[in-house]
C-alpha positions in Angstrom: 12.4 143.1 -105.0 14.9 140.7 -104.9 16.0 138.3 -102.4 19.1 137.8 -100.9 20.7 134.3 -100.5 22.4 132.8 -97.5 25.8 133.2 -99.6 25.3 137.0 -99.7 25.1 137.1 -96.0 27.6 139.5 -94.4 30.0 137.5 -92.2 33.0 134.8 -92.1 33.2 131.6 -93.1 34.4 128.9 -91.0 37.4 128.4 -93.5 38.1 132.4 -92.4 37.9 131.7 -89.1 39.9 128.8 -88.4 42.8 130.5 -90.5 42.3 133.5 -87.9 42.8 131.0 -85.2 46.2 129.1 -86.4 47.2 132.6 -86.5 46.3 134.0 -83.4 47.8 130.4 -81.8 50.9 130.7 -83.7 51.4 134.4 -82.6 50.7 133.3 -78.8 53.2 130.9 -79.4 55.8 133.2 -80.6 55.4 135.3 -77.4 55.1 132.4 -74.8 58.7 131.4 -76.1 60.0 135.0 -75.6 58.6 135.2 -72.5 60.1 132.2 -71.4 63.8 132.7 -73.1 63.6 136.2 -71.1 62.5 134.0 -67.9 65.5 131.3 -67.9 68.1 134.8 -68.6 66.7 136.9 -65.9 66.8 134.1 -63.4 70.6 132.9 -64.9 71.6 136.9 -64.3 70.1 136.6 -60.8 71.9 133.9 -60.0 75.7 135.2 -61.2 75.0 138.5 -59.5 74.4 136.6 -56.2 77.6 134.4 -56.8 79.5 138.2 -58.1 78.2 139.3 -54.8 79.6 136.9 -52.4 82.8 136.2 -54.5 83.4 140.8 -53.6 82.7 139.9 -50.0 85.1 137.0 -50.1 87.7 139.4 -51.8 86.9 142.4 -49.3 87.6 139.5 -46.6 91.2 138.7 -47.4 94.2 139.6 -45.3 95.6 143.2 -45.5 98.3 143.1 -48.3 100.9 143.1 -45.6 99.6 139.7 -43.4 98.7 138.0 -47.4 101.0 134.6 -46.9 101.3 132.4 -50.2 98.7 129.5 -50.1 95.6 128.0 -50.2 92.0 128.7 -48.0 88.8 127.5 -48.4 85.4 127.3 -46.6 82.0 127.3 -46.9 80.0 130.9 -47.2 76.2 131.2 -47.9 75.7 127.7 -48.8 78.7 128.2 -51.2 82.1 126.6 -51.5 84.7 128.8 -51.8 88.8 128.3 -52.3 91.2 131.0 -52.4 95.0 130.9 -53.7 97.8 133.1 -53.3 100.4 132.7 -55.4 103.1 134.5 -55.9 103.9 136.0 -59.6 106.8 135.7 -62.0 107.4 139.3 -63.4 109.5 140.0 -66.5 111.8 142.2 -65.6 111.6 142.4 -62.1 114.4 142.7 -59.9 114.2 141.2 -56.7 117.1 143.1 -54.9 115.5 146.4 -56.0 111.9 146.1 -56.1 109.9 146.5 -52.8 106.7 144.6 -54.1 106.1 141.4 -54.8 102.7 140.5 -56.9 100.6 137.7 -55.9 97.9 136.3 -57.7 94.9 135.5 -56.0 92.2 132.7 -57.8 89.2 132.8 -55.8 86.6 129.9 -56.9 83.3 129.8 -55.8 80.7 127.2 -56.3 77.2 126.6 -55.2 75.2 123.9 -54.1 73.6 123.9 -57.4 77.0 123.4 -59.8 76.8 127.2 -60.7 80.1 128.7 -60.3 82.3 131.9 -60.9 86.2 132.3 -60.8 88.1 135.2 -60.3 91.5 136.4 -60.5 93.5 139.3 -59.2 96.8 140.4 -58.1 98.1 142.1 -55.2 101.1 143.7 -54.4 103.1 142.5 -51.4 105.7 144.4 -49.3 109.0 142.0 -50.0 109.7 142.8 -46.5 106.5 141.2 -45.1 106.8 138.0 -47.4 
């Protein structure tokens, strides 16, 4: 009969199993950053959707077409800052003894308390009459 020594013992070594560790750790590591990149992004998306959100109500707020008056408007919505300008638009090839609208740009800016802000631009078309 033979015996066995401790060497032949089934089992790891400590070498083994500190090697398993750094790799488990590093592997933890790798997710814990994911996580956290996909943390800061869903919070940043959050935050523009809010400020897309109240820059639409802003927009569904303005003036009919027919009262819209070139210039400049600003207040305070939500905690927000908010400025809106009308300006009216140079057209190539427009003629202003034949044409019945007249397009004006409006550049709403919108900023939070924070610093985060969105800007947005569209244009509206203006009876000449009512200018």
């Amino acid at each position: 009969m033979s015996r066995r020594s401790c060497s032949d013992a089934a089992g790891f070594t400590l070498v083994e199993a500190l090697v398993a560790l750094a790799i488990i750790a590093v592997v933890l590591g790798a997710i814990g950053s994911v996580i956290a990149t996909t943390t800061r992004g869903t919070r940043a998306i959050d935050q523009r959707l809010a400020l897309a959100g109240t820059a639409e109500t802003l927009l569904a707020n303005l003036p009919a077409r027919g009262l819209l008056k070139p210039g400049r408007q600003s207040g305070e919505i939500a905690g927000s800052r908010w400025r809106v300008d009308v300006t009216p638009m140079n057209v190539a090839g427009g003629n202003p003894d034949t044409d019945r609208f007249v397009p004006m740009a409006v550049n709403l800016r919108l900023q939070r308390a924070d610093g985060a802000a969105i800007q947005l631009t569209t244009v509206k078309l203006v009876p000449r009459a009512l200018q």
